[in-house]
PyMOL Python script that loads the backbone (N, CA, C, O; Angstrom):
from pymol import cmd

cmd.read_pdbstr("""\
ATOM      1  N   UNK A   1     131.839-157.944  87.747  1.00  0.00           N
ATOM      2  CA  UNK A   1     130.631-157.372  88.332  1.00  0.00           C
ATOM      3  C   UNK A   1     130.987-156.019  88.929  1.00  0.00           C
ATOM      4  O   UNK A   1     131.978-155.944  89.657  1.00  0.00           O
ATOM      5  N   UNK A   2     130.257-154.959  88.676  1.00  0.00           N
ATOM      6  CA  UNK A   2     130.558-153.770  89.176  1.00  0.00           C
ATOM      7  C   UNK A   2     129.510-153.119  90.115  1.00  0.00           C
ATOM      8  O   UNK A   2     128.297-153.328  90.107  1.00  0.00           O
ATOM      9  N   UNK A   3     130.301-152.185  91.028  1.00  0.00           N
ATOM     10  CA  UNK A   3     129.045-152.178  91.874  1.00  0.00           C
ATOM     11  C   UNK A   3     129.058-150.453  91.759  1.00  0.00           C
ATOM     12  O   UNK A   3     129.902-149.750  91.202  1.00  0.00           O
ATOM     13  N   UNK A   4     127.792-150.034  92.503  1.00  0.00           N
ATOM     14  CA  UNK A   4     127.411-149.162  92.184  1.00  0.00           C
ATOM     15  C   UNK A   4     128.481-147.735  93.454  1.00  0.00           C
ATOM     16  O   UNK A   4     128.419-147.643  94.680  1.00  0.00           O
ATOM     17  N   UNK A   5     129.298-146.907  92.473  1.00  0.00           N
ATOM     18  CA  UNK A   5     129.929-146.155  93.476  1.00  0.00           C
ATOM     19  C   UNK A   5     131.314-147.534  93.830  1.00  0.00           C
ATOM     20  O   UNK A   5     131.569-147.886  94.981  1.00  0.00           O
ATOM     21  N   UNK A   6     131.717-147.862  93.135  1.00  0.00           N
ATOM     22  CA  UNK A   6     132.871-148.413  93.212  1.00  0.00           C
ATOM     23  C   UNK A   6     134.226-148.243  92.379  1.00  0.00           C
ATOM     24  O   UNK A   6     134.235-147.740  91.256  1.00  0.00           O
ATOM     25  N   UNK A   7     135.357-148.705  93.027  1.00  0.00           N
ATOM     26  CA  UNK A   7     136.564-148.663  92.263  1.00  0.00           C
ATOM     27  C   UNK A   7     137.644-149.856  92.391  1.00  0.00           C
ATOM     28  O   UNK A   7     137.847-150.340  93.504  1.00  0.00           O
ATOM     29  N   UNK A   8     138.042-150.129  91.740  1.00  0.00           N
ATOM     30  CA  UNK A   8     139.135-150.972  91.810  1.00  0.00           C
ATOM     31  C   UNK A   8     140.220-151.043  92.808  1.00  0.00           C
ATOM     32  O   UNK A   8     140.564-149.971  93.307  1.00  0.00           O
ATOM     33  N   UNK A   9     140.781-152.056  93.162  1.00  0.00           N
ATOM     34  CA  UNK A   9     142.253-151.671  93.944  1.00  0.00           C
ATOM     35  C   UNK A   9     143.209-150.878  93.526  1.00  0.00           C
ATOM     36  O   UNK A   9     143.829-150.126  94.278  1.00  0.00           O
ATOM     37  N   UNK A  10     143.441-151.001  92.065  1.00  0.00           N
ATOM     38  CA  UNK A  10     144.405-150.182  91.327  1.00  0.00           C
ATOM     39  C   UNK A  10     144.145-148.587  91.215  1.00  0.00           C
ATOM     40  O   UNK A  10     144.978-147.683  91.146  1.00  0.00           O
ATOM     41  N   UNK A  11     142.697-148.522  91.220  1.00  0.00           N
ATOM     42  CA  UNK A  11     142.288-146.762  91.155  1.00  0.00           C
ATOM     43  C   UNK A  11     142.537-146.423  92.642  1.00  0.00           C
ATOM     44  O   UNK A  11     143.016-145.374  93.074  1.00  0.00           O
ATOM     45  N   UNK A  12     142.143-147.451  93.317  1.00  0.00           N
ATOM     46  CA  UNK A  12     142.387-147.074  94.688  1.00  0.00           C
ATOM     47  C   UNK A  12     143.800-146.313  95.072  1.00  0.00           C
ATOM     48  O   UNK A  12     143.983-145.157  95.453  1.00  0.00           O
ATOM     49  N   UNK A  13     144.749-147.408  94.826  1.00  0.00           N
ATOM     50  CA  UNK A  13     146.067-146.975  94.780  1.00  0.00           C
ATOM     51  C   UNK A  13     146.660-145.906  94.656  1.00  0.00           C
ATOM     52  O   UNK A  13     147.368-145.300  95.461  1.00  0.00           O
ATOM     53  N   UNK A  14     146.157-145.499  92.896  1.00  0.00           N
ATOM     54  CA  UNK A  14     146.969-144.329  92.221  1.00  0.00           C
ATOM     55  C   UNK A  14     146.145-143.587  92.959  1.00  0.00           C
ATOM     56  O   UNK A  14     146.779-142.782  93.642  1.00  0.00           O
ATOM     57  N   UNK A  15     145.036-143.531  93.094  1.00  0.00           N
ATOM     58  CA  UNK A  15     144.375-141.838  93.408  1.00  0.00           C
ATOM     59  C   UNK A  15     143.780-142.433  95.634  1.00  0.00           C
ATOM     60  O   UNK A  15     142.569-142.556  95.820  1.00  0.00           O
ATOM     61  N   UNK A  16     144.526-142.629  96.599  1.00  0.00           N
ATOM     62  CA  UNK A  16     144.057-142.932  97.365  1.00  0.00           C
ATOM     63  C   UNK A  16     143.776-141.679  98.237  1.00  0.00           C
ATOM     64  O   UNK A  16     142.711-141.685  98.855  1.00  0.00           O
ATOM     65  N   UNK A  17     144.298-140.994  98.319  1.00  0.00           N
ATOM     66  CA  UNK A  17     143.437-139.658  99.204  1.00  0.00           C
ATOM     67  C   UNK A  17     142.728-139.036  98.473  1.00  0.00           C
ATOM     68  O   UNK A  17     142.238-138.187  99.218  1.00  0.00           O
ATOM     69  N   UNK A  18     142.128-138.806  96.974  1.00  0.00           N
ATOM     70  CA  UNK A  18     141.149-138.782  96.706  1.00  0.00           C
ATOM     71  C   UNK A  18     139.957-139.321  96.740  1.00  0.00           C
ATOM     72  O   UNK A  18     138.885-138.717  96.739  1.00  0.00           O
ATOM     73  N   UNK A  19     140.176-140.746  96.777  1.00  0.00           N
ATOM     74  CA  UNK A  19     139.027-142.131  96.803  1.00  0.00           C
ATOM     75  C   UNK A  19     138.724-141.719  98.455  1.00  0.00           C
ATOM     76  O   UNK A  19     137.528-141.663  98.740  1.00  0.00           O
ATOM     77  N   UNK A  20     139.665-141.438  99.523  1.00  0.00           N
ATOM     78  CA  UNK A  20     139.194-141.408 100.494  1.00  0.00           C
ATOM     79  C   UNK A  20     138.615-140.281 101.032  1.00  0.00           C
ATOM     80  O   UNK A  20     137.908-140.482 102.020  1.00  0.00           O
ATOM     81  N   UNK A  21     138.763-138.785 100.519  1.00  0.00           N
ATOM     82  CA  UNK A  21     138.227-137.431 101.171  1.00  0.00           C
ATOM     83  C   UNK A  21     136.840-137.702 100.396  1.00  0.00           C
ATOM     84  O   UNK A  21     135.914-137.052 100.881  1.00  0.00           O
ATOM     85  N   UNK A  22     136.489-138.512  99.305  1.00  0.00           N
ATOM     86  CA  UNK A  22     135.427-138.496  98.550  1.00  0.00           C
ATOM     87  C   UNK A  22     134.489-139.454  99.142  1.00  0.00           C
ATOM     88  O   UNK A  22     133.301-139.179  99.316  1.00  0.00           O
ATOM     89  N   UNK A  23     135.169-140.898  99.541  1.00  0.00           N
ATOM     90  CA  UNK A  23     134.453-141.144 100.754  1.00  0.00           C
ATOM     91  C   UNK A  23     133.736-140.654 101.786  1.00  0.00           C
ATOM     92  O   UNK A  23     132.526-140.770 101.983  1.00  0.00           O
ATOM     93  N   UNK A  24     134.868-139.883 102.685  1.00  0.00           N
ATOM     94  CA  UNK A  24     134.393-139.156 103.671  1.00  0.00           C
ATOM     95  C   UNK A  24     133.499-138.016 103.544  1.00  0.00           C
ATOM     96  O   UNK A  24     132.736-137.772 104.479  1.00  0.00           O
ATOM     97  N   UNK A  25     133.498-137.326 102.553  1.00  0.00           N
ATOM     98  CA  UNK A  25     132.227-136.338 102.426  1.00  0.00           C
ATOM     99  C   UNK A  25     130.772-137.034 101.902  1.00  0.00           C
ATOM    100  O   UNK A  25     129.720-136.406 102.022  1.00  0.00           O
ATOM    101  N   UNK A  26     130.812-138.430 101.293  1.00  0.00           N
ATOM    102  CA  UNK A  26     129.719-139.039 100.750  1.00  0.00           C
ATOM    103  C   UNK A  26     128.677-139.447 101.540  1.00  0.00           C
ATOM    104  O   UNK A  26     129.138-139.569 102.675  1.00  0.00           O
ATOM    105  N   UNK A  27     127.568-139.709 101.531  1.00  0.00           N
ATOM    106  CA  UNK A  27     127.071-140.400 102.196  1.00  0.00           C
ATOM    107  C   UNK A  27     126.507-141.956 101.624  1.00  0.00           C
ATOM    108  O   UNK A  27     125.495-142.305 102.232  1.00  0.00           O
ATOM    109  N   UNK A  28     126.921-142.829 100.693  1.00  0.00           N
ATOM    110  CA  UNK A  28     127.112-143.563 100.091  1.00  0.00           C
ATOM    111  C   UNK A  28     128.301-144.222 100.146  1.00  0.00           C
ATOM    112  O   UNK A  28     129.234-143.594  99.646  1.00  0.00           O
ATOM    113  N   UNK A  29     128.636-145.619 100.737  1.00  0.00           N
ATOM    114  CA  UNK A  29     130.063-146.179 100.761  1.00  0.00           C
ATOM    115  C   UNK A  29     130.462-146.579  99.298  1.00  0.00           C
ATOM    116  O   UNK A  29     129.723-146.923  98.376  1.00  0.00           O
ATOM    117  N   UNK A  30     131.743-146.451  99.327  1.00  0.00           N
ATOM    118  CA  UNK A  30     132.123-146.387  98.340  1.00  0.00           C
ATOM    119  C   UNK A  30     133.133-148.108  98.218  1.00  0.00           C
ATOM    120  O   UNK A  30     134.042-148.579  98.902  1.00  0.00           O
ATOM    121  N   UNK A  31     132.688-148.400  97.497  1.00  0.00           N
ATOM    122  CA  UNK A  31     132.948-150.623  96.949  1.00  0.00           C
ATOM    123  C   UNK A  31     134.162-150.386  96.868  1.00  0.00           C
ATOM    124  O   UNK A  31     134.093-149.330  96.239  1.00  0.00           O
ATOM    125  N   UNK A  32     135.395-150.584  97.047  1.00  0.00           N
ATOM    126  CA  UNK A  32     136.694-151.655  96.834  1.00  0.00           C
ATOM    127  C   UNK A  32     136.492-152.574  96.296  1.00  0.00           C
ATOM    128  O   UNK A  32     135.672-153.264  96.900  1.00  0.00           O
ATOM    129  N   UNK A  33     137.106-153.329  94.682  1.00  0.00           N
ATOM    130  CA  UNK A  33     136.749-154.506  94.195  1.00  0.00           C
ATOM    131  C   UNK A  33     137.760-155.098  93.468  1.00  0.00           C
ATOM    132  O   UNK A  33     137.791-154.451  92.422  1.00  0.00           O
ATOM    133  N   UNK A  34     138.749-156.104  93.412  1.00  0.00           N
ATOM    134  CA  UNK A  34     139.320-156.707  92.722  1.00  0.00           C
ATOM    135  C   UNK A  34     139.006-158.029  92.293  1.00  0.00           C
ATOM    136  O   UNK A  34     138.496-158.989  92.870  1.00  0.00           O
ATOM    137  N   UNK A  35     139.427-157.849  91.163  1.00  0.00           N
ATOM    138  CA  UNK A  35     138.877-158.420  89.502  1.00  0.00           C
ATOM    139  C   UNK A  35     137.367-158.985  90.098  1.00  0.00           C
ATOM    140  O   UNK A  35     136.895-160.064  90.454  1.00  0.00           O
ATOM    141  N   UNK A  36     136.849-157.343  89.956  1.00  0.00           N
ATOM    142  CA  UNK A  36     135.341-157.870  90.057  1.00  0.00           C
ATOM    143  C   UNK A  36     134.291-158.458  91.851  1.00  0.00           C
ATOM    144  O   UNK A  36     133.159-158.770  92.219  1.00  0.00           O
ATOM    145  N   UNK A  37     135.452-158.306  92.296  1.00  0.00           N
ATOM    146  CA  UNK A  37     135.271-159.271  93.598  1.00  0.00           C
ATOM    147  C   UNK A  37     134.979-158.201  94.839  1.00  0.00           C
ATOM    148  O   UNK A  37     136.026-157.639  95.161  1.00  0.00           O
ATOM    149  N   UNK A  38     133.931-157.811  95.550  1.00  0.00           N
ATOM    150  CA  UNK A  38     133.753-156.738  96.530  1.00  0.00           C
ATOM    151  C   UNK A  38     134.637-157.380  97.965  1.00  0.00           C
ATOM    152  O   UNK A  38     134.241-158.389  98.548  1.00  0.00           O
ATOM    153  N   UNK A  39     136.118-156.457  98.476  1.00  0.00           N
ATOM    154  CA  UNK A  39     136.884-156.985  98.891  1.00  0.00           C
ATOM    155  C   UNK A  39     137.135-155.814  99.899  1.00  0.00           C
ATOM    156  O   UNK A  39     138.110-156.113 100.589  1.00  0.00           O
ATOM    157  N   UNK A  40     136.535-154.385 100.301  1.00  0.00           N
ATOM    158  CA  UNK A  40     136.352-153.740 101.365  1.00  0.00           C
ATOM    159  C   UNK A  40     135.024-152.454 100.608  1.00  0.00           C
ATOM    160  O   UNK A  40     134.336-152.447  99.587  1.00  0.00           O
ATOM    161  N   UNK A  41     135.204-151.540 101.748  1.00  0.00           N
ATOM    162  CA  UNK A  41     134.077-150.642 101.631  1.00  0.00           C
ATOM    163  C   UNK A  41     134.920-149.238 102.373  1.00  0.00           C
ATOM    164  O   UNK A  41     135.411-149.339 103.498  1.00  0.00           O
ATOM    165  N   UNK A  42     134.970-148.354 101.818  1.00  0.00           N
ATOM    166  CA  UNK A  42     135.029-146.999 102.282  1.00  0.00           C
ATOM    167  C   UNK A  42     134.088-146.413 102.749  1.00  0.00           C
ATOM    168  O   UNK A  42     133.115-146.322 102.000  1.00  0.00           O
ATOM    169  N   UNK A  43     133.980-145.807 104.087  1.00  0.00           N
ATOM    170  CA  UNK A  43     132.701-145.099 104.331  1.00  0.00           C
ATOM    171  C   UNK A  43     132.782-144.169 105.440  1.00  0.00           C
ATOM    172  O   UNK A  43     133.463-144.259 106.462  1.00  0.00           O
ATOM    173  N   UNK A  44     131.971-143.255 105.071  1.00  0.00           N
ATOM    174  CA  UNK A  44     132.319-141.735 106.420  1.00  0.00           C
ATOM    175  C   UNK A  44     132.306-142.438 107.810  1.00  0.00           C
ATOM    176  O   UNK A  44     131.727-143.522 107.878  1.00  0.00           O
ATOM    177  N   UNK A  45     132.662-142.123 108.490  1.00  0.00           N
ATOM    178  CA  UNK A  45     132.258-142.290 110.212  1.00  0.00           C
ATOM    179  C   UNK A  45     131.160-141.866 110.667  1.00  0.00           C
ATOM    180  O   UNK A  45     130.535-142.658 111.372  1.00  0.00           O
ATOM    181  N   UNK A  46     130.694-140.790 110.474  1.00  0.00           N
ATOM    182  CA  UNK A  46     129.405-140.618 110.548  1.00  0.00           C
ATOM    183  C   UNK A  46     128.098-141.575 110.077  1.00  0.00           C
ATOM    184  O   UNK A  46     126.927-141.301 110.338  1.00  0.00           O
ATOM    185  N   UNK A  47     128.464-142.520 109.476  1.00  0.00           N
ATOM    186  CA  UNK A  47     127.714-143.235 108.617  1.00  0.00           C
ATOM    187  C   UNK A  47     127.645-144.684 109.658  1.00  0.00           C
ATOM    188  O   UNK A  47     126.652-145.379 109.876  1.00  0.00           O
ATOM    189  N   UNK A  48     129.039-144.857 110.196  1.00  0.00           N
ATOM    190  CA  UNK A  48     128.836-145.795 111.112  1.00  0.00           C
ATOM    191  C   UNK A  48     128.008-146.086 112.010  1.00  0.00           C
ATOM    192  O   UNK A  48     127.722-145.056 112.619  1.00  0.00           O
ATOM    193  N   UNK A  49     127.327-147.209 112.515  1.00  0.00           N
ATOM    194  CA  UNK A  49     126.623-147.519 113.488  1.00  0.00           C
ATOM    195  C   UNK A  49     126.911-147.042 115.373  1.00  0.00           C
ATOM    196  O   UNK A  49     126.299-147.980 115.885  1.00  0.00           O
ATOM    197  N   UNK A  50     127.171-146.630 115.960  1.00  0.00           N
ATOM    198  CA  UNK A  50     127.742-146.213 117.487  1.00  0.00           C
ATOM    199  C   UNK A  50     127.202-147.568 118.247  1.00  0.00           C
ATOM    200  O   UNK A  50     126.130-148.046 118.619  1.00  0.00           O
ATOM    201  N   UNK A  51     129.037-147.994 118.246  1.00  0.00           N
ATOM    202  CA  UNK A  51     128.486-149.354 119.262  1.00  0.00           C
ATOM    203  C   UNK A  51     128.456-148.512 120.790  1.00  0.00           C
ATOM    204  O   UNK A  51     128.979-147.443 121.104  1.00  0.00           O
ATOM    205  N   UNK A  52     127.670-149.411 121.534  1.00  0.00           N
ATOM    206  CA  UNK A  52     127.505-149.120 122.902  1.00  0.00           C
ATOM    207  C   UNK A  52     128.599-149.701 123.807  1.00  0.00           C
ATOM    208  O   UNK A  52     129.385-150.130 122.962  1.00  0.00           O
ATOM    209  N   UNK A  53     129.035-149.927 124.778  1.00  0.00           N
ATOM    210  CA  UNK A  53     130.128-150.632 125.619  1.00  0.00           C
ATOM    211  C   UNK A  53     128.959-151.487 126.147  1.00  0.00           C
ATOM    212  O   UNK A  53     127.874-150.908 126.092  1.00  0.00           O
ATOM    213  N   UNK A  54     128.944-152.652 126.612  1.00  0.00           N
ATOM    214  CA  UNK A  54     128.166-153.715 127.165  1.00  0.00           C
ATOM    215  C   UNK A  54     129.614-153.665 128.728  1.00  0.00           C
ATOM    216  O   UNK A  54     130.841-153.768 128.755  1.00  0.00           O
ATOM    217  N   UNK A  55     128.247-153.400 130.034  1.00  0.00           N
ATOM    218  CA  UNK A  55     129.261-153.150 131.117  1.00  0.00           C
ATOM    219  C   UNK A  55     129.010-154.702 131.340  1.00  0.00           C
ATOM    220  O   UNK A  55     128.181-155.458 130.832  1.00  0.00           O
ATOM    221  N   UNK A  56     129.903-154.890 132.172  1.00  0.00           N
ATOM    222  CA  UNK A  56     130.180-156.232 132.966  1.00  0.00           C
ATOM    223  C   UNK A  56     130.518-156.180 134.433  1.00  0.00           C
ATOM    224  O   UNK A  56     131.548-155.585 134.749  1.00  0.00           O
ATOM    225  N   UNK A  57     129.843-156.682 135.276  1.00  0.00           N
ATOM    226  CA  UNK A  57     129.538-156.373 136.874  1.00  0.00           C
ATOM    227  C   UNK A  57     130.312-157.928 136.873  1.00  0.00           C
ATOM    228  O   UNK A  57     129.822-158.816 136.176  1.00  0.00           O
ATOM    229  N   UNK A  58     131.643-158.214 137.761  1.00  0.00           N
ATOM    230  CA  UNK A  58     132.500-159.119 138.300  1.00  0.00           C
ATOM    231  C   UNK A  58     131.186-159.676 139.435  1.00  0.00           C
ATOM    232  O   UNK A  58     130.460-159.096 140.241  1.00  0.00           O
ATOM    233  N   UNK A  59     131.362-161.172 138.966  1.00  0.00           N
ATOM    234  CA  UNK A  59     131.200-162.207 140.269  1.00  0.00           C
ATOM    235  C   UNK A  59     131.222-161.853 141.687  1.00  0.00           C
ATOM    236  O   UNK A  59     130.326-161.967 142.524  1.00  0.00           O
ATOM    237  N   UNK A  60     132.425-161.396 141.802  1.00  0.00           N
ATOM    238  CA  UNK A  60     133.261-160.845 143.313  1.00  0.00           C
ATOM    239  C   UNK A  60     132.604-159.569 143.412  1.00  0.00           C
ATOM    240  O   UNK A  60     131.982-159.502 144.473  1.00  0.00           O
ATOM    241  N   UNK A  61     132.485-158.313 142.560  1.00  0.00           N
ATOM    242  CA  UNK A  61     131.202-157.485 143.122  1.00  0.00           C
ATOM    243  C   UNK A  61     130.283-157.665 143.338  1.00  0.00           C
ATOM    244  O   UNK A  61     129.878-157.245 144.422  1.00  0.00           O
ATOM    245  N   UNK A  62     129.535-158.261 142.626  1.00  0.00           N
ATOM    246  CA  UNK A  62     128.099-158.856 143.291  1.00  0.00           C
ATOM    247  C   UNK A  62     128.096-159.226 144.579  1.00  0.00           C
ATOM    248  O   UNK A  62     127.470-158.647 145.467  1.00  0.00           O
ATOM    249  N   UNK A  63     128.954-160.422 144.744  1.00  0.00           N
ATOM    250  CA  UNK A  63     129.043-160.957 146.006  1.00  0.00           C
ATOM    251  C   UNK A  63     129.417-160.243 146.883  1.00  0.00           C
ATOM    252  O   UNK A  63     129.143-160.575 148.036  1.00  0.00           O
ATOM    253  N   UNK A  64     129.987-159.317 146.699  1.00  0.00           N
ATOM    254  CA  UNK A  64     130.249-158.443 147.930  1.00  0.00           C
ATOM    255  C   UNK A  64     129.405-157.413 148.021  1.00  0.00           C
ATOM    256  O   UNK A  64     129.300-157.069 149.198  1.00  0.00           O
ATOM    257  N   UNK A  65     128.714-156.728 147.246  1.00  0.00           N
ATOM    258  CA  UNK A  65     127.292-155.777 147.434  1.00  0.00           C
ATOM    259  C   UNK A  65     126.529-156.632 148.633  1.00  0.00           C
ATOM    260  O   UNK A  65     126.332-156.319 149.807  1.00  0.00           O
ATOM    261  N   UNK A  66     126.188-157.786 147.925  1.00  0.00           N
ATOM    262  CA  UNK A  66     125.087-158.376 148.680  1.00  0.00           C
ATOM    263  C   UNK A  66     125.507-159.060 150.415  1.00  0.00           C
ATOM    264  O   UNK A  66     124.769-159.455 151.318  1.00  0.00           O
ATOM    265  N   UNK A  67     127.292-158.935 150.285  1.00  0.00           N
ATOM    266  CA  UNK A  67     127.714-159.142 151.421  1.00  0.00           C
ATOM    267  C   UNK A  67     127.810-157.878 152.743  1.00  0.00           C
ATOM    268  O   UNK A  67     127.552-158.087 153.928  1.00  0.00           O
ATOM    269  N   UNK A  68     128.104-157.001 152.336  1.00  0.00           N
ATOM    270  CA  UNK A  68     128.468-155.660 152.677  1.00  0.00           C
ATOM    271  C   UNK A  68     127.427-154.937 152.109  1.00  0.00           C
ATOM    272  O   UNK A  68     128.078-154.550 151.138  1.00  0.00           O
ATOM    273  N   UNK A  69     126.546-154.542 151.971  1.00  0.00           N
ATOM    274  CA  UNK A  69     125.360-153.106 151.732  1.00  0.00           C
ATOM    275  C   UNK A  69     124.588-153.368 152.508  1.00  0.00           C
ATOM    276  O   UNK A  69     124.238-154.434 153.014  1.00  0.00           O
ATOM    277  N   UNK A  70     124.187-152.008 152.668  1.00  0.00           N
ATOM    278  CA  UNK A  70     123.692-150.912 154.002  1.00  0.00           C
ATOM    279  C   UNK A  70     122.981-149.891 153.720  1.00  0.00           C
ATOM    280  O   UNK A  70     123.047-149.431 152.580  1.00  0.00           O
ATOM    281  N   UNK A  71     122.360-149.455 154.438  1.00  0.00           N
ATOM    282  CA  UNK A  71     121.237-148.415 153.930  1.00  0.00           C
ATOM    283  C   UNK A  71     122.476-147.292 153.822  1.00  0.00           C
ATOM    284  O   UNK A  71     122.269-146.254 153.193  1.00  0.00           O
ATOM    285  N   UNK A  72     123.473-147.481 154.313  1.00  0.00           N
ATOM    286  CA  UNK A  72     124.473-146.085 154.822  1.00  0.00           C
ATOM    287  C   UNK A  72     125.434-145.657 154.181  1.00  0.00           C
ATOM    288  O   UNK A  72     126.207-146.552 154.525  1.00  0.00           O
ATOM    289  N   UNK A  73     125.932-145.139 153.644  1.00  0.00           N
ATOM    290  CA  UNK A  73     127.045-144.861 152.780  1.00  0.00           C
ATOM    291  C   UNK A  73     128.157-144.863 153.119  1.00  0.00           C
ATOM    292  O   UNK A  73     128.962-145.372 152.339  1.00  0.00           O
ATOM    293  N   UNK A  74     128.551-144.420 154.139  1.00  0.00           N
ATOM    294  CA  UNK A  74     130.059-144.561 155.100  1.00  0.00           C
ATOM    295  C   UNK A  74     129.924-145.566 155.587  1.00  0.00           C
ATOM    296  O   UNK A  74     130.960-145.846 156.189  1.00  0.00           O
ATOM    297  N   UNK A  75     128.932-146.589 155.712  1.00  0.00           N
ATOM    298  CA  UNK A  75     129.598-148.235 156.261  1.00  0.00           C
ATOM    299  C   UNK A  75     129.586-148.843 154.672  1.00  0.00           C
ATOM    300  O   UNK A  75     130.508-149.656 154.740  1.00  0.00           O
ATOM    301  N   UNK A  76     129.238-148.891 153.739  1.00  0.00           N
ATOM    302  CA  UNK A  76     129.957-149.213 152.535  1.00  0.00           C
ATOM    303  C   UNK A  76     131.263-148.776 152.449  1.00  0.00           C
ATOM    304  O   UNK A  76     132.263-149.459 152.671  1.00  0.00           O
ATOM    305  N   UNK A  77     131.210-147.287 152.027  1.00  0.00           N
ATOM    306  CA  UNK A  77     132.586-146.971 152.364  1.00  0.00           C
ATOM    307  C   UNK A  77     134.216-147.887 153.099  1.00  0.00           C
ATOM    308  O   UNK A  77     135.211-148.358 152.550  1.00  0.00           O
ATOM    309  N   UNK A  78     133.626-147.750 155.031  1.00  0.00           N
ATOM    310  CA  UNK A  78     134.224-147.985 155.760  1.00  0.00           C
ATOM    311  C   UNK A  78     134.706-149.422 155.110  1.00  0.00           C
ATOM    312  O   UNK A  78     135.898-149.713 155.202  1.00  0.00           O
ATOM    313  N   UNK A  79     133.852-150.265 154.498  1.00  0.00           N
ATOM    314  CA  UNK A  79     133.844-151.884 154.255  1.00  0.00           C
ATOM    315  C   UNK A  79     134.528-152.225 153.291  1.00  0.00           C
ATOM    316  O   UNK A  79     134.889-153.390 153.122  1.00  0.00           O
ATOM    317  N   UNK A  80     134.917-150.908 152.220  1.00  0.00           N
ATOM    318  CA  UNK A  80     135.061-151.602 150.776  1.00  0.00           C
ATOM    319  C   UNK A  80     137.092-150.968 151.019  1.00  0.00           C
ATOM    320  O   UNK A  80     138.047-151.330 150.331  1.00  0.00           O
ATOM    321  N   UNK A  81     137.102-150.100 152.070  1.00  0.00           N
ATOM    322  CA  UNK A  81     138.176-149.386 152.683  1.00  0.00           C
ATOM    323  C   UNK A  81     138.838-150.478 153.629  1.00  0.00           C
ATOM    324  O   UNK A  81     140.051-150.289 153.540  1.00  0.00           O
ATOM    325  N   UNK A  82     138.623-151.386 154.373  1.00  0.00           N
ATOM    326  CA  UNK A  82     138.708-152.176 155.126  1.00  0.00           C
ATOM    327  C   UNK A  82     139.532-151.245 155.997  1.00  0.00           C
ATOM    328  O   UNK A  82     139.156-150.108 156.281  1.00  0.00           O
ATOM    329  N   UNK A  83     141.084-151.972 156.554  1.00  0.00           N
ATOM    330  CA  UNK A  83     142.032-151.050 157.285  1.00  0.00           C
ATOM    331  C   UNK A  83     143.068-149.822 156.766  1.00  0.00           C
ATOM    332  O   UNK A  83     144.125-149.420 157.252  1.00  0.00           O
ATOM    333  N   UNK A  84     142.516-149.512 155.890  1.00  0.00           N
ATOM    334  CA  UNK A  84     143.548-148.261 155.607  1.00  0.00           C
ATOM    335  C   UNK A  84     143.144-147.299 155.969  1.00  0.00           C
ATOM    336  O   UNK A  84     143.798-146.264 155.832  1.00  0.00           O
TER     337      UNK A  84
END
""", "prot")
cmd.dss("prot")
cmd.show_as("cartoon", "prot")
cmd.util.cbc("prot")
cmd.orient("prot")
């Protein structure tokens, strides 16, 4: 089965910084396939999706916002500073 804009492992091989600058200027990924079998994908970076970072707020911050906050900024401060 061949796919469209694809090459073999073996073409891959012999010609691999070609298969890949040809990638990278394409905007079409380009199939990896052995004997027939779709087994990776070449594709610009630009083409990629932009994952986001998913933040994560700790247990122990929470609990301490809601322990320690203040309308004031230097008694946060002073609090999150304890004795130093």
């Amino acid at each position: 089965m061949a796919y469209k804009g694809s090459i073999t492992i073996k073409q891959l091989h012999a010609k691999t910084g070609e298969q890949v600058r040809r990638a990278g200027q394409s905007r079409t990924p380009v199939s990896i396939t052995d004997r027939g079998k779709l087994v990776a994908v070449l594709v610009a970076p630009h083409l990629l999706p932009v994952k986001r970072k998913r933040r994560t707020v700790l247990r122990e911050y929470t609990a301490f916002l809601a322990k320690y906050r203040s309308n004031d900024a230097l008694d946060d401060l002073d609090a999150v500073r304890g004795d130093r």
